[in-house]
C-alpha positions in Angstrom: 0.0 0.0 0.0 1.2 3.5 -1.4 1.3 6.7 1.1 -1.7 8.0 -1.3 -3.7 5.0 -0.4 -3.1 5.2 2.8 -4.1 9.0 3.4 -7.0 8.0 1.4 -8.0 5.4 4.0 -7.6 7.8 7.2 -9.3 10.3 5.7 -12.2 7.9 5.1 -12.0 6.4 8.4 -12.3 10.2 9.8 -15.1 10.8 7.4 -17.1 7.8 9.0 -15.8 8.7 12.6 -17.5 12.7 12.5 -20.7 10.9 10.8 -20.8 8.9 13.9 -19.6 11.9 16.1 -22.9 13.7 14.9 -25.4 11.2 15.8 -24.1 10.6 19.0 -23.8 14.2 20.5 -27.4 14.7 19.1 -28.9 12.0 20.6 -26.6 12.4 24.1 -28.4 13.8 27.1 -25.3 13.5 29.2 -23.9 17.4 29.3 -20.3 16.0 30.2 -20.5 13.2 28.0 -21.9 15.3 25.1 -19.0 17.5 25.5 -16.5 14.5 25.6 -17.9 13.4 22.1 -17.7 16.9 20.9 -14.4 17.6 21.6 -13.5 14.2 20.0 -15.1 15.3 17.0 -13.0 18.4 17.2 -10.0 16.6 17.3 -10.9 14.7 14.2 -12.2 17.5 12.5 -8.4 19.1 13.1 -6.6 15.8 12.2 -8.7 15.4 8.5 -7.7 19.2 7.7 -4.2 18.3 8.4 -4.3 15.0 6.5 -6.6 16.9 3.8 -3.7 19.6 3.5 -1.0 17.6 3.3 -2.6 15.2 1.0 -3.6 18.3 -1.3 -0.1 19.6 -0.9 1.0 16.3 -2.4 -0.7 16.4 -5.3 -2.8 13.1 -4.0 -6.2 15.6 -3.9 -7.4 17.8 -6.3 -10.3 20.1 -4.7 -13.4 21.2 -7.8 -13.3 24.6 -8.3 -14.9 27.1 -6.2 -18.4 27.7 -6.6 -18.8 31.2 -8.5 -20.7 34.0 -6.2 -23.9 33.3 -8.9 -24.2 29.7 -7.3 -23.6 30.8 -3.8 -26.3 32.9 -4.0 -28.7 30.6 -6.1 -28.6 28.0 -3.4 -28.2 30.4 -0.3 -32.0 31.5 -1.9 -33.1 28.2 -2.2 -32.1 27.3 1.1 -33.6 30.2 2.6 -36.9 29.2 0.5 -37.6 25.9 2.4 
């Protein structure tokens, strides 16, 4: 296994950890405990930039282009619609 494939695999993992993260803070009643989880989910949040930079700096990740300000505002209205 390559270092691309690698970084491609902890970024997944990550991925499916803060889905996880999510469900559980939402559906914990615990205030310590939900703050536990969410500081976890910081963490993780931090680690898959790092991983996402370094991968991008690479060249393993290409990002799509930015959305233009026509579509920002296309879906911020559509959003905003219901």
């Amino acid at each position: 296994m390559n270092e691309k494939d690698i970084m491609n695999d902890c970024l997944s993992m990550i991925k499916g950890s803060l889905t996880g993260y999510a469900a559980i803070i939402s559906e914990t009643d615990n205030p310590q405990l939900r703050q536990t989880f969410q500081e976890m989910r910081d963490m993780d949040e931090q680690r898959q930039y790092e991983l996402y930079q370094t991968a991008k700096q690479k060249g393993y990740y290409q990002p799509a282009q930015p959305a233009s300000e026509n579509d920002i505002m296309m879906i911020k209205n559509q959003l905003s619609q219901g």
